[in-house]
C-alpha positions in Angstrom: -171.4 22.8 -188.2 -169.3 24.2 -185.6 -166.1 22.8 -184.9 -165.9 20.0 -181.7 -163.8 21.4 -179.1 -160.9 19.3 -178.1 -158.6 19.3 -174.5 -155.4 17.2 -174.1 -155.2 13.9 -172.4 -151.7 13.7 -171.9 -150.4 14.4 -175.5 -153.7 13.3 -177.4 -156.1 15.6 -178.5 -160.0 14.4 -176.8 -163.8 15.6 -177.0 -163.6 18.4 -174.0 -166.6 16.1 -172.3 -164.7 13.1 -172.3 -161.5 14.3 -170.3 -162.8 13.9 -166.9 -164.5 10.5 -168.0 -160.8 9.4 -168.9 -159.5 10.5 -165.8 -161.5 9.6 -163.4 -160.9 6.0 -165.4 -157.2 6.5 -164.2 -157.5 7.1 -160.9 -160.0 4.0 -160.5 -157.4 2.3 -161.7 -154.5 3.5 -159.6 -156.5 4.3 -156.4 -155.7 1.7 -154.4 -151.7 2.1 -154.5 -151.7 5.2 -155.1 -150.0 6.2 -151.7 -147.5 3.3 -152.4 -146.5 5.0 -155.3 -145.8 8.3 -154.6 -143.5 7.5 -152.6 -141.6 5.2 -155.1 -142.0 7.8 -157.6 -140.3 10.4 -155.3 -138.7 8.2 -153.0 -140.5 10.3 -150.3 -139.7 13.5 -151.2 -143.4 14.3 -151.9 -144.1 14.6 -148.1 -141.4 17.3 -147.6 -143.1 19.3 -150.4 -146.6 18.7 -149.0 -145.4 19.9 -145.7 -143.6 22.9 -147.2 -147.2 23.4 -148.6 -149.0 23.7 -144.6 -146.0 26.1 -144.0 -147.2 28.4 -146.6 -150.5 27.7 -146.1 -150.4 30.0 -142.8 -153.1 27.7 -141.4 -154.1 28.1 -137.7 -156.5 27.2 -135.2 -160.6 27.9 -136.2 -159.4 28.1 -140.0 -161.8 26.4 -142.7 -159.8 24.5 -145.1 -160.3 23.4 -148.6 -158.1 20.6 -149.8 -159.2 19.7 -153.4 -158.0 17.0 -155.1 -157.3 15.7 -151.6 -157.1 12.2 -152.5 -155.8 10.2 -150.1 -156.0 12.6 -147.3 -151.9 13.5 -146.7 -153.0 17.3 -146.5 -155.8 16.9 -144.5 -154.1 14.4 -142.5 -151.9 17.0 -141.8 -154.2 20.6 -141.1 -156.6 18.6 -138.9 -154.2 19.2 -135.7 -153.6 22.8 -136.6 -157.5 24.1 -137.0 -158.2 21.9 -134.0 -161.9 21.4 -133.1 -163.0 25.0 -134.1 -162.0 24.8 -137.4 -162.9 22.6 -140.3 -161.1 20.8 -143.2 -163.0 19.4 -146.4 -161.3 16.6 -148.2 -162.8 16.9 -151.6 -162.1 15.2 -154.7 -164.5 14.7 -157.9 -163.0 10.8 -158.2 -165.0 8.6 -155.5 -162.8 6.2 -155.2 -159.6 8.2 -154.2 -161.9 9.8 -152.0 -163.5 6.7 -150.5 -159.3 5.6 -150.2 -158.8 8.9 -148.0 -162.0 8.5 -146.0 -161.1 5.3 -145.1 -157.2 6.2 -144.3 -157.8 9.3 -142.0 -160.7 6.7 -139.9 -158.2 4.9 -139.3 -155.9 7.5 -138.3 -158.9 8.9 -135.4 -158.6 11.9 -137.7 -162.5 12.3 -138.4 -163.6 15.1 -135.9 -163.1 18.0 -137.8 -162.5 16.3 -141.1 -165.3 16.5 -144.1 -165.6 14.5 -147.1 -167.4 16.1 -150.6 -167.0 15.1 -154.2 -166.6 18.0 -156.1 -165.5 19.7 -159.4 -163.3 22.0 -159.3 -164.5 24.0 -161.7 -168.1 24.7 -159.9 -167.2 24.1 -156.8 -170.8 24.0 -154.9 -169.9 26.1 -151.5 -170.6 29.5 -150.6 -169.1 33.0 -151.7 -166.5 33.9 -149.2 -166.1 30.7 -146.9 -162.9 29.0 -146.8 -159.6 30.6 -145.4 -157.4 28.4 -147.5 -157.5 26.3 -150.5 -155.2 23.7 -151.3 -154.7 21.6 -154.7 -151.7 19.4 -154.4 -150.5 17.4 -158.0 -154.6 17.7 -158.9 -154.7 20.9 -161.2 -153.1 19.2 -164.5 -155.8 17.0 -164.4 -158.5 19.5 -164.2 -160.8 20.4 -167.9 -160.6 24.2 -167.4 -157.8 25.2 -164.7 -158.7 28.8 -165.6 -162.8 28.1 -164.7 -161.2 26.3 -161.5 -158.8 28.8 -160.3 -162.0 31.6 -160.8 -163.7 29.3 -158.6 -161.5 28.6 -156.1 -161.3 32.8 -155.9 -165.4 33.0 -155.6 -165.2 30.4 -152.4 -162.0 32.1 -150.4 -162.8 34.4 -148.0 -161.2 38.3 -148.4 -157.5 37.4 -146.9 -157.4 33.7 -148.2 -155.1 32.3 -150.1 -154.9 29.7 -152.6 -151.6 26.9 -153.0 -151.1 25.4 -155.7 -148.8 21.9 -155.6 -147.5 20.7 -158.9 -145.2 19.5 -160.9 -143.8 22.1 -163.2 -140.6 22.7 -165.3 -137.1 22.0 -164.2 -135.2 24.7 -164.2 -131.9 23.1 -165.6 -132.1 21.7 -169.0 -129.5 18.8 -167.4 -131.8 18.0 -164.6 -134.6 18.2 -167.2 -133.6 15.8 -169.7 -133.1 13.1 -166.7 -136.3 13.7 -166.1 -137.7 13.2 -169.1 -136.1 10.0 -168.9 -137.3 9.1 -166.1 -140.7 9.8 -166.6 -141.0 8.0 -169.6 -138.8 5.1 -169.5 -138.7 4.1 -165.8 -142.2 5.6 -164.4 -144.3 3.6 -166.4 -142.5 0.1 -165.9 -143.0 1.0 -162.1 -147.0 2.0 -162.4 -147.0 -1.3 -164.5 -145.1 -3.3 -161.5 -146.8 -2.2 -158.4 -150.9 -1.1 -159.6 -150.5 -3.8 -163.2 -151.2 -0.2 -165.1 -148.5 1.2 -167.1 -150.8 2.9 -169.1 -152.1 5.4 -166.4 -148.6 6.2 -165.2 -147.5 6.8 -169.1 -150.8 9.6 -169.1 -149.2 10.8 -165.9 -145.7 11.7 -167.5 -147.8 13.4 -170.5 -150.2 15.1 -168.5 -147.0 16.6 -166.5 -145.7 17.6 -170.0 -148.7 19.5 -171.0 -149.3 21.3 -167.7 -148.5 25.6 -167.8 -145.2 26.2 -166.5 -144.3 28.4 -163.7 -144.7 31.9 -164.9 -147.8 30.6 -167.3 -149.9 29.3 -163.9 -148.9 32.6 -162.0 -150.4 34.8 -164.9 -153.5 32.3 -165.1 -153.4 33.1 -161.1 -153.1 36.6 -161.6 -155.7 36.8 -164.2 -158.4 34.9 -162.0 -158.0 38.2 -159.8 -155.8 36.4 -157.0 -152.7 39.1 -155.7 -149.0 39.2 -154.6 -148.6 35.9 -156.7 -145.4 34.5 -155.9 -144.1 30.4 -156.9 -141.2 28.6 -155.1 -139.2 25.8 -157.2 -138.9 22.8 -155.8 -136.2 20.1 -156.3 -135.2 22.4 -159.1 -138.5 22.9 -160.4 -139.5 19.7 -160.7 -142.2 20.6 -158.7 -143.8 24.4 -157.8 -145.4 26.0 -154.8 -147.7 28.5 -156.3 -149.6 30.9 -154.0 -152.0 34.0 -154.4 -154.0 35.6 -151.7 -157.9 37.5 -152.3 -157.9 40.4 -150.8 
């Protein structure tokens, strides 16, 4: 009998088939306030590095976007003005009801012209060869089964001259700044989740899943080897979080 393959859930070892069950179980949970706590979790800092993201996204006006992961609809939010009415941006995320959080946040915000909404995995994403002029996957790839399968997918869907960001948290470059981290993450983080959403649980898996993600030269070989070029990564509040970027040429 072969052996049952196994991915991490934060630090525990699960069933390959069950991982995106599990998650998707903690972003039900957390949906809701999720926007609330990002920024509590990085008192705000998170927008800077999503709109450090649009810079290096090189986005303009007609330009189809891809925001996976898209959650809440912060990136979206924020390409809609800059394709304009010629171009088109797809909020997509495989949990419906982060996605049902940002459909309903960028209504509100008039932001619907130009905007689509599609629940999707990453890993098979269901558009055609050669479409999108940018993809963007802010603080969603840790949580994805097979990142390799996904970034080989995100490649198929980019059109020649598109590139591909990457927005995650990664490893600190200074083992000072890392340590306070750690503490952070795992002693404060999860009394926070537990005060404001009543989950500590989901915002422990959070800390883990951080853990357990590739660090920055790891994700830019796993870029590289999905056949995306000139590869580069920019460190963030000391690492804490990386920009990665790759173009298809």
């Amino acid at each position: 009998m072969s052996k049952q393959q196994t991915t991490h859930f934060g630090f525990t070892d699960v069933p390959v088939e069950k991982k995106q069950r599990l998650v998707a179980d903690v972003f039900d949970s957390v949906a809701i306030k999720y926007d609330l706590m990002n920024d509590l979790m990085s008192a705000g800092i998170h927008r800077l590095w999503k709109r450090f993201t649009i810079e290096k996204s090189a986005a303009r006006a007609g330009n189809k976007i891809l925001d996976l992961a898209g959650g809440t609809g912060d990136l979206a939010a924020l390409f809609s003005p800059i394709v304009g009415v010629n171009g088109q941006v797809v909020l997509a995320d495989i949990n419906d009801s982060m996605l049902k959080v940002g459909r309903d946040r960028l209504i509100d915000k008039g932001l619907i012209n130009n905007i689509e909404f599609a629940q999707v995995n990453a890993e098979a994403l269901p558009f055609a060869d050669n479409y999108f002029d940018c993809i963007t996957i802010a603080f969603g790839l840790r949580n994805v089964t097979d990142k390799q399968k996904a970034l080989e997918s995100m490649f198929r869907v980019l059109k020649p001259g598109g590139r591909l960001l990457v927005l995650e948290f990664s490893k600190p470059a200074n083992e000072m700044l890392n340590k306070a981290y750690d503490a952070y993450s795992f002693n404060l983080l999860p009394k926070i989740g537990k005060w404001i959403t009543g989950d500590e649980e989901s915002y422990r898996y959070l800390a883990e899943s951080i853990r357990m993600h590739p660090d920055q030269e790891t994700l830019k070989q796993m870029f590289e080897k999905a056949c995306f070029e000139d590869c580069e990564y920019h460190n963030l509040t000391g690492g804490i979080v990386a920009l990665h970027r790759g173009f298809k040429y």
